[in-house]
C-alpha positions as CSV (number, residue, x, y, z in Angstrom):
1,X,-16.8,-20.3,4.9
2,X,-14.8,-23.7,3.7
3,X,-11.2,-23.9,4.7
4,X,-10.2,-22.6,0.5
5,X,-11.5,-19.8,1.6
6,X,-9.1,-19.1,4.6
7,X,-6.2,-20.4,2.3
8,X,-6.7,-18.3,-0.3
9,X,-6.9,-15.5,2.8
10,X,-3.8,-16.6,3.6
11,X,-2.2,-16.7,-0.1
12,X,-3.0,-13.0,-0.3
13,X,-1.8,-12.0,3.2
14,X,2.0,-13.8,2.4
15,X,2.1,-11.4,-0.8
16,X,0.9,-8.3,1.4
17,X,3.4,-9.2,4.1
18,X,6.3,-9.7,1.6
19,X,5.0,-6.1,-0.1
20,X,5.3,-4.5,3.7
21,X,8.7,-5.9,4.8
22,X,10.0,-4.8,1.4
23,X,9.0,-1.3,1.7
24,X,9.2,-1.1,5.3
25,X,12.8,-1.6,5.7
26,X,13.7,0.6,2.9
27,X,13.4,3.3,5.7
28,X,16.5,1.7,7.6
29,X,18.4,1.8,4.4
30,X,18.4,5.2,3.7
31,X,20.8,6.8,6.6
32,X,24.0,3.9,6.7
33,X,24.1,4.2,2.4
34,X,23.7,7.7,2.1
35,X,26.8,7.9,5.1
36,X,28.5,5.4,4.0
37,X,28.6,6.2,0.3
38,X,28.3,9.8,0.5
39,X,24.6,10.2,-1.6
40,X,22.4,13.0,-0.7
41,X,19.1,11.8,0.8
42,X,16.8,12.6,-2.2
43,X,19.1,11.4,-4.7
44,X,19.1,7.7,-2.9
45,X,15.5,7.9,-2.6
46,X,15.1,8.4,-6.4
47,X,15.6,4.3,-6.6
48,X,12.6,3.8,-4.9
49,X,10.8,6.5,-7.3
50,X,12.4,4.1,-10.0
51,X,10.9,1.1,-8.4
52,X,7.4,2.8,-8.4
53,X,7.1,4.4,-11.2
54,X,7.8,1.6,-13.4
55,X,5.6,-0.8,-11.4
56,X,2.8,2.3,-12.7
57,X,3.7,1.5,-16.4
58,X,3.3,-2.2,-15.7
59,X,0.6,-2.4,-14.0
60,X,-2.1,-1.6,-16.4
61,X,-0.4,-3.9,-18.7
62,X,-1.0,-7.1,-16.2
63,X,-4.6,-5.8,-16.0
64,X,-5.1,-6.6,-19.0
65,X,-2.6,-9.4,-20.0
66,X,-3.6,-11.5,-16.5
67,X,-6.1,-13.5,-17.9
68,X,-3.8,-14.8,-20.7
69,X,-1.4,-16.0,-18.5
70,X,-2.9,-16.7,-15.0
71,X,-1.9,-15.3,-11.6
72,X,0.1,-18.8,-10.5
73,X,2.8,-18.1,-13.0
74,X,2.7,-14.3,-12.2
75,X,3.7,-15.2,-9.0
76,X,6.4,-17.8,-9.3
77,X,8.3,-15.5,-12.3
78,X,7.8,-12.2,-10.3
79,X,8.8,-13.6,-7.1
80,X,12.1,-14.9,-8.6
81,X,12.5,-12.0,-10.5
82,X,12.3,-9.1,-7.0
83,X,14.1,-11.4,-5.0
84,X,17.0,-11.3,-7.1
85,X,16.5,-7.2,-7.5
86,X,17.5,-7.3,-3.8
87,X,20.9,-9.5,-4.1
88,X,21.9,-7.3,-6.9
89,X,21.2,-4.0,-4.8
90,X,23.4,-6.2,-2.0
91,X,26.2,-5.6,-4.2
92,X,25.7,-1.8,-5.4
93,X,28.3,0.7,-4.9
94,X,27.1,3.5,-7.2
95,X,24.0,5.3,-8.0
96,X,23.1,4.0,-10.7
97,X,23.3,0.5,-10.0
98,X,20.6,1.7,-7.3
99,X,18.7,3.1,-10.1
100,X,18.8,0.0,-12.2
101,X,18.2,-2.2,-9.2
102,X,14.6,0.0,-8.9
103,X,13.4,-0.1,-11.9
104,X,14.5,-4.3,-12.4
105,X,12.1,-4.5,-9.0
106,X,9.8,-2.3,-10.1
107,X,9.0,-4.9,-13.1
108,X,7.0,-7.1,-10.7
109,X,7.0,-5.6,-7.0
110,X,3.3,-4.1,-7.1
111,X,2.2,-6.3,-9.7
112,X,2.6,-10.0,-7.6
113,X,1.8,-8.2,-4.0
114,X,-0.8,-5.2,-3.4
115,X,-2.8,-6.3,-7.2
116,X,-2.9,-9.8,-6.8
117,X,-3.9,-10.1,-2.9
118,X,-6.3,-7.6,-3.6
119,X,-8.0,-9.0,-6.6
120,X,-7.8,-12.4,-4.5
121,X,-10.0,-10.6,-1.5
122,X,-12.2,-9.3,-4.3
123,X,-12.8,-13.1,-6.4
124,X,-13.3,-15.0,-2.9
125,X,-15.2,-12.5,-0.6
126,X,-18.4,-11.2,-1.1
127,X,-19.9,-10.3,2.6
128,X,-17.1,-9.2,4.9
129,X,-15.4,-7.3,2.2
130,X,-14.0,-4.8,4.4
131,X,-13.3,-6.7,7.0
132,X,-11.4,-9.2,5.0
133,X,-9.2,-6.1,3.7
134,X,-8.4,-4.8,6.9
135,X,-7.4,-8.4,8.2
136,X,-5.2,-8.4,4.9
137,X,-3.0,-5.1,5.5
138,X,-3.4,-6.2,9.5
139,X,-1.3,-9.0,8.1
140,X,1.3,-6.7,6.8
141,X,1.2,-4.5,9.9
142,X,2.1,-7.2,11.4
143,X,5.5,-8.3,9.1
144,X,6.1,-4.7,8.9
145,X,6.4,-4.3,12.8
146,X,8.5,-7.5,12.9
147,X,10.8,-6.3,10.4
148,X,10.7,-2.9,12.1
149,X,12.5,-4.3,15.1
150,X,14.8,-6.9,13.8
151,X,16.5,-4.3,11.1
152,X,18.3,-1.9,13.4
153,X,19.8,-3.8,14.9
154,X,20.3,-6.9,12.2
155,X,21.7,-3.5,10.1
156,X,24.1,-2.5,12.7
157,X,25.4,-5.9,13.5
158,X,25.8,-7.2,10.2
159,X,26.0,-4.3,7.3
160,X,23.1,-2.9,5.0
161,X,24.2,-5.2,2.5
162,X,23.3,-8.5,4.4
163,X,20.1,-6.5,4.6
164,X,19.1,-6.5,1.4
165,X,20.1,-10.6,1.0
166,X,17.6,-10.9,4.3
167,X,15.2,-9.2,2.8
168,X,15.7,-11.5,-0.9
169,X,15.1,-14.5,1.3
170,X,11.8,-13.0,3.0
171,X,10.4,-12.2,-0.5
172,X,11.5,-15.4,-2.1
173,X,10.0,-17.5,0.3
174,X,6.4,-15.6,0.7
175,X,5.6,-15.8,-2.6
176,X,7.1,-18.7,-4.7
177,X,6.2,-21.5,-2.4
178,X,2.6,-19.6,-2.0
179,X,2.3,-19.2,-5.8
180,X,3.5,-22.9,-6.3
181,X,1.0,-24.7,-3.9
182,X,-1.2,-22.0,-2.0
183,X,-2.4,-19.5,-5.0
184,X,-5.9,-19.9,-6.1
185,X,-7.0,-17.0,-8.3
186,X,-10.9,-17.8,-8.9
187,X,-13.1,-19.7,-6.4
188,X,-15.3,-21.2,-9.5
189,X,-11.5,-23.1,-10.6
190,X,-12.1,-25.4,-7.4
191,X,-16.0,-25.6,-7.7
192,X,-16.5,-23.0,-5.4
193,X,-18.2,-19.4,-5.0
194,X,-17.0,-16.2,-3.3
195,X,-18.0,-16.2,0.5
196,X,-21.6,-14.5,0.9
197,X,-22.4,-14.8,-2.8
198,X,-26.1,-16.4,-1.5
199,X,-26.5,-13.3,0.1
200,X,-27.8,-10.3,-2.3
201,X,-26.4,-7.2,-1.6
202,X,-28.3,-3.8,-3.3
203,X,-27.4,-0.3,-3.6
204,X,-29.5,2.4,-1.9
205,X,-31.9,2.2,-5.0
206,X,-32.6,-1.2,-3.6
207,X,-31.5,-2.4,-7.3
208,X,-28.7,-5.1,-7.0
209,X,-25.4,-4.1,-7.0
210,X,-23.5,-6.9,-9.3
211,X,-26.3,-5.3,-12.2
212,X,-25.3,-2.3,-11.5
213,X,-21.3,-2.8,-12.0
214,X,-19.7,-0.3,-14.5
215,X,-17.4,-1.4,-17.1
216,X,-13.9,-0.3,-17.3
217,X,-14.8,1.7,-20.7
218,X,-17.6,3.7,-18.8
219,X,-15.9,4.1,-16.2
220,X,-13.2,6.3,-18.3
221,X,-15.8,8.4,-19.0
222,X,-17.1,9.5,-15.6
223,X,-15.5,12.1,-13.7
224,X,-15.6,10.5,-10.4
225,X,-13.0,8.1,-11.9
226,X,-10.6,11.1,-12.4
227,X,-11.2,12.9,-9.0
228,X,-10.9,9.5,-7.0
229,X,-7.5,9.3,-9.2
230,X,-6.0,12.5,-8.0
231,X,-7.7,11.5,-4.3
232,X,-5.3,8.4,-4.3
233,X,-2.7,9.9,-5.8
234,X,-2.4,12.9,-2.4
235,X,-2.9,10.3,-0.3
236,X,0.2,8.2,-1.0
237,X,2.3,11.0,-0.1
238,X,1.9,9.8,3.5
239,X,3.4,6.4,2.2
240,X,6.1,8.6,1.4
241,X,7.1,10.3,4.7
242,X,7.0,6.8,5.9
243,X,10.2,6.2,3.9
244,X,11.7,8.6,6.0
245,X,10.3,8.0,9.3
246,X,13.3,6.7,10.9
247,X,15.8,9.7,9.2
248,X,13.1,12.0,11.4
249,X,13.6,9.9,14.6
250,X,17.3,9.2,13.8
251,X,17.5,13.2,13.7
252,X,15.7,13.3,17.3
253,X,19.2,11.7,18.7
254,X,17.1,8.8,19.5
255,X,18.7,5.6,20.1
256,X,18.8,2.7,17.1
257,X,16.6,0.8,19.5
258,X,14.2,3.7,20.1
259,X,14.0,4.5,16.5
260,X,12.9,0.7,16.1
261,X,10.6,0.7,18.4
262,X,8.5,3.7,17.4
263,X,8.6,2.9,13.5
264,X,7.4,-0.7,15.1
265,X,4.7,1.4,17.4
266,X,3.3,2.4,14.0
267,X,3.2,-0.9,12.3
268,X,2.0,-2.4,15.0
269,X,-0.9,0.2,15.5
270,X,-1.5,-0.7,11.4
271,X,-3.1,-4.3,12.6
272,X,-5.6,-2.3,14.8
273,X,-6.1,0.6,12.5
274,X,-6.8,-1.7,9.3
275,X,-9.0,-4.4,11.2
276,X,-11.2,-1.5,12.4
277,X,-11.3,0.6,9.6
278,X,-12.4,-2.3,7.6
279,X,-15.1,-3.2,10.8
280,X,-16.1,0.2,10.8
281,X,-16.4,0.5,7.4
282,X,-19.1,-2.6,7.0
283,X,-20.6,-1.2,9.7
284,X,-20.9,2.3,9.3
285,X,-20.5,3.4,6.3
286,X,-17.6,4.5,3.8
287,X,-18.4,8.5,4.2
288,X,-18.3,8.1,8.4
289,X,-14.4,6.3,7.7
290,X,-13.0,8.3,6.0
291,X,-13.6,11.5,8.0
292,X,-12.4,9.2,11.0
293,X,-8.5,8.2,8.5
294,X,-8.1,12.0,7.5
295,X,-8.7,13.4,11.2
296,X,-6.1,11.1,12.7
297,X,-3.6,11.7,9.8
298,X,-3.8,15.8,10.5
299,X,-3.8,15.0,14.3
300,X,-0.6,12.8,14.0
301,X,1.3,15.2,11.4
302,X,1.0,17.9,14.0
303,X,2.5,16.4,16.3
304,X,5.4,14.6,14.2
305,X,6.0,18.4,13.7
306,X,6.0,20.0,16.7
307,X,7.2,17.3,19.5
308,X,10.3,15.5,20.4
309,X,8.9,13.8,23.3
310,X,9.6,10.1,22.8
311,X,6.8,9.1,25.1
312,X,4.5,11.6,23.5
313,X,5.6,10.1,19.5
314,X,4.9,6.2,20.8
315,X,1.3,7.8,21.6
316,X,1.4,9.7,18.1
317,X,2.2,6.6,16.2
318,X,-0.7,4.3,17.3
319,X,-2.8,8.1,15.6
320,X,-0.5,8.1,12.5
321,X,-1.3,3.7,12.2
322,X,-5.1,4.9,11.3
323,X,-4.0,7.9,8.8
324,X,-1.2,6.0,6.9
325,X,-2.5,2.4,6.8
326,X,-6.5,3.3,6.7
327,X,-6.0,4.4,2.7
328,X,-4.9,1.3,1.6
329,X,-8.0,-0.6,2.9
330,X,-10.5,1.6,2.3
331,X,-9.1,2.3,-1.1
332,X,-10.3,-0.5,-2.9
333,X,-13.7,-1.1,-0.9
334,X,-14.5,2.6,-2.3
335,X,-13.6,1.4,-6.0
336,X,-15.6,-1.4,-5.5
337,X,-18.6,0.5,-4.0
338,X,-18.4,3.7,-6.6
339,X,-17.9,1.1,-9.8
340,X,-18.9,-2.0,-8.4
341,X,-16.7,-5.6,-9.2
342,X,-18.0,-6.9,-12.6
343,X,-14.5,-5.0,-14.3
344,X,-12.7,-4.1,-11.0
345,X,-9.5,-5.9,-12.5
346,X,-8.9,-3.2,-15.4
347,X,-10.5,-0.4,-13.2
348,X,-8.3,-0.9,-10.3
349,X,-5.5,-1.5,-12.7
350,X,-5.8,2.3,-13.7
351,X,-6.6,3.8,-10.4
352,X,-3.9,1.5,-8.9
353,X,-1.4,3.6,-10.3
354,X,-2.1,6.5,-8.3
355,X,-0.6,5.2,-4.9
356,X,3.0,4.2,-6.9
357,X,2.9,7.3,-8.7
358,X,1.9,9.5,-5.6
359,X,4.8,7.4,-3.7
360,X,7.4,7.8,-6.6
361,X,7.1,11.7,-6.3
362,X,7.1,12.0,-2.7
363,X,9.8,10.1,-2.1
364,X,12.9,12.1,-3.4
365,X,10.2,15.6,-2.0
366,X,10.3,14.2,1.4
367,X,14.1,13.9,1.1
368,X,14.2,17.5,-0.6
369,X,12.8,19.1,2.0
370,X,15.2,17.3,4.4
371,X,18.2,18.4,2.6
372,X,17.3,22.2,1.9
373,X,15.6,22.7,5.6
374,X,17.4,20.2,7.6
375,X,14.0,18.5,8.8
376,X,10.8,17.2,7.7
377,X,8.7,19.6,9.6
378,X,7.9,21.9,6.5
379,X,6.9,18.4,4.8
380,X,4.4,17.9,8.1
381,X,2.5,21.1,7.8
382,X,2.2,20.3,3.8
383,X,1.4,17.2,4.2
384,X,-1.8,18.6,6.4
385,X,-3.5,20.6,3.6
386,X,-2.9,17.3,1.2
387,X,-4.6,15.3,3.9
388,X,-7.9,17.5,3.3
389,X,-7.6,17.7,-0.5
390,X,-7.5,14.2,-0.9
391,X,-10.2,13.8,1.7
392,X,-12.5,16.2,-0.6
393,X,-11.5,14.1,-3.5
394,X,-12.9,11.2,-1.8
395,X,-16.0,12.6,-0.5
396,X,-16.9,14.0,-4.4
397,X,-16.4,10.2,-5.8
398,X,-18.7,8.9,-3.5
399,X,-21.1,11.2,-3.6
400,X,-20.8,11.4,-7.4
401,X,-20.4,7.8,-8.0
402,X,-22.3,6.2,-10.5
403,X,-23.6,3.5,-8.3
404,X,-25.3,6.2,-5.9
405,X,-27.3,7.5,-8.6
406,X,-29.5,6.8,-11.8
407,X,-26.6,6.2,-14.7
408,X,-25.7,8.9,-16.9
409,X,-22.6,8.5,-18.3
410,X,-21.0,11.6,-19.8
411,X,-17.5,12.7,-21.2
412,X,-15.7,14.9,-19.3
C-alpha cells in the first residue's frame, strides 16, 4: 500500500467525519429551538426530512452526471454551498426558513460526504474492502463522539445559533481544503491501481468476480435489487431515533453533561462496532454479520425502552454502537458482493437513496410518537419488529444475489 493510498483513506474519512458531526449535532438542536421558539418536536424535525429527501432526488442525478464533471469540483462547490446552509439556519427565526435551510443543504450534504468517501474506498481498495469501510465510519464515530461532548455544553454556553456557525466552520474546513489538495477520485489518474488488484478475488463458483459484475441496467431488473432497497430503507429508521437520542435522555432528567456523555458512549462505541464489523466481515462472512448488527440492535432497543438506569444505558450504548453504525458499513460491501463493482457508481446511486429516504420519514415519526405518547418507548418496541424485517430483506438479497448463482436475469 503506497502512501496515495492512505491519503486518499484519509480524503474520504474528512468527508465522513464532516457528514457525522453534521448529523450528530442535529440531536442537540432539537430541545433549545423547539423551547425557545415554541415548534412542536416533529414539525422541527421535518427540516431534516427536507434535507434528506432532496439529497434522494439528487443523488441519482450525480451518479450519473459525476463523470462529466469530476469529484474535485463536486467537493469544493458543495462544501461551500452546506457550509453556508448552516449560517443561514444560524439566523432562522421561523419554520420555514428551517425548511428552506434543509432542502438548500440537502442539494449537496449526502452527495460530497457518505457517496463520494464511499466510491473513494471502492476505486482505491480492492483486498481489505471491509475493513477499509469500517476504519472509514470508525473515523466518523470518532468526530461524532467529539462533537457529542463539546455541543452541550458549547450550546448552553454560547446559544444554538453559534452552533450552527461552529458546525459551518467544521464542514468548510473538512472538505474544501480536502477537495482542493487531498481528493483523488481514481487511482489509474496518478498511475496507480486499487490496493490488492494483483490479488484475484472469485465468487463461490470459483469464476472471477470483476467478470461477473452486473450492470446498473440488469441490475433493475432483478428482484434482489428491490428487496435490498426496502432492507435499507427499514434500516435507517435507527438513524432516525438517533436524532432524538438526547430528547430521550433529556426526558430521563439527566444532566446536560450526562446526556453528552452517553450520546458520546455511543459514538464512541461506533469506532469499535464499525472496525469489527468490517474485520468480521472479511473474515467471516456477510450472512454471520449481519445476524451479529440486528441481534445487538433488538437487544439495545429493549433496553432504551424499558430502563432509566444511567449506568445500565452507558452499557446499552456500547450494544446500540454495533446496531446503528454496523448498516452503514456493511451496506455497501453487500452491494458490492450481490452486484459486484464494474457499475457500483449508478447502482449505489439508486440503492443509496434508501438510507435518506428511510431517515427523512422517521425523523418527524420518531418525534410523532414523542408528542402523542410523551416518550419514545412505543417507537422502541416498533423499531424491534423493523429490525427483523430489514434483516430478512438482507438475508433474501444475498442469498438471491446474482453473484451467488448462474445469471438469469428476469423482470419482476
Amino acid at each position: 500500500m503506497t502512501l496515495r493510498h492512505f491519503l486518499s483513506f484519509f480524503s474520504a474519512a474528512f468527508l465522513i467525519m464532516a457528514m457525522y458531526i453534521a448529523g450528530n449535532a442535529v440531536g442537540f438542536f432539537v430541545e433549545p429551538i423547539t423551547s425557545e421558539l415554541g415548534f412542536t418536536r416533529s414539525a422541527f424535525s421535518l427540516y431534516i426530512s427536507l434535507s434528506t429527501l432532496t439529497g434522494v432526488f439528487v443523488l441519482p442525478l450525480i451518479g450519473q452526471f459525476l463523470p462529466k464533471f469530476g469529484a474535485k469540483r463536486l467537493l469544493i462547490g458543495g462544501g461551500l454551498w452546506v457550509s453556508l446552509g448552516f449560517v443561514w439556519l444560524a439566523f432562522a427565526t421561523r419554520l420555514w426558513q428551517f425548511y428552506l435551510g434543509g432542502i438548500f443543504l440537502g442539494l449537496f450534504m449526502m452527495p460530497i460526504t457518505m457517496f463520494l468517501a464511499i466510491l473513494l474506498i471502492n476505486n482505491w481498495f480492492t483486498a481489505k474492502k471491509g475493513l477499509m469501510m469500517g476504519l472509514l465510519n470508525a473515523s466518523g464515530g470518532l468526530a461524532g463522539a467529539i462533537i457529542s461532548m463539546i455541543m452541550p455544553t458549547f450550546l448552553d454556553n454560547f446559544g444554538w445559533r453559534m452552533g450552527y456557525f461552529l458546525i459551518a466552520g467544521l464542514f468548510a474546513l473538512l472538505t474544501v481544503p480536502n477537495g482542493l489538495f487531498l481528493l483523488v477520485e481514481n487511482p489509474g489518474t496518478v498511475g496507480l491501481n486499487a490496493y490488492g488488484d494483483q490479488l484475484p478475488a472469485y465468487n463461490e463458483s470459483n469464476q472471477p468476480i470483476h467478470d461477473l459484475s452486473i450492470t446498473y441496467e440488469d441490475a433493475r431488473k432483478m428482484k434482489p435489487f428491490y428487496i435490498l432497497f426496502i432492507g435499507i430503507f427499514l434500516s435507517a429508521f435507527g438513524g432516525g431515533m438517533m436524532q432524538h437520542l438526547p430528547a430521550h435522555f433529556s426526558g430521563m432528567n439527566f444532566t446536560y453533561g450526562q446526556v453528552g456523555t452517553l450520546f458520546s458512549l455511543v459514538m464512541t462505541g461506533m469506532i469499535i462496532a464499525n472496525i469489527s464489523v468490517g474485520a468480521i466481515n472479511d473474515k467471516i462472512d456477510s450472512t454471520f454479520t449481519l445476524t451479529l448488527i440486528v441481534v445487538c440492535m433488538l437487544i439495545a432497543l429493549f433496553f432504551l425502552a424499558t430502563t432509566r438506569s444511567f449506568l445500565a444505558l452507558s452499557i446499552v450504548m456500547f450494544i446500540l454502537a454495533f446496531g446503528i453504525g454496523g448498516p452503514a458499513v456493511l451496506t455497501p460491501l453487500i452491494v458490492s458482493e450481490i452486484f459486484g463493482i464494474a457499475d457500483y457508481p449508478r447502482i449505489w446511486s439508486i440503492l443509496g437513496m434508501a438510507p435518506s429516504i428511510g431517515m427523512s420519514i422517521s425523523g418527524p415519526l420518531w418525534g410523532a410518537v414523542y408528542d402523542l405518547t410523551g416518550s419514545y418507548a412505543i417507537g422502541m418496541y416498533v423499531m424491534m419488529g423493523l429490525a427483523i424485517l430489514y434483516g430478512i430483506c438482507y438475508f433474501f438479497a444475498l442469498k438471491r444475489g446474482p453473484l451467488k448463482q448462474p445469471l438469469n436475469i428476469t423482470s419482476i
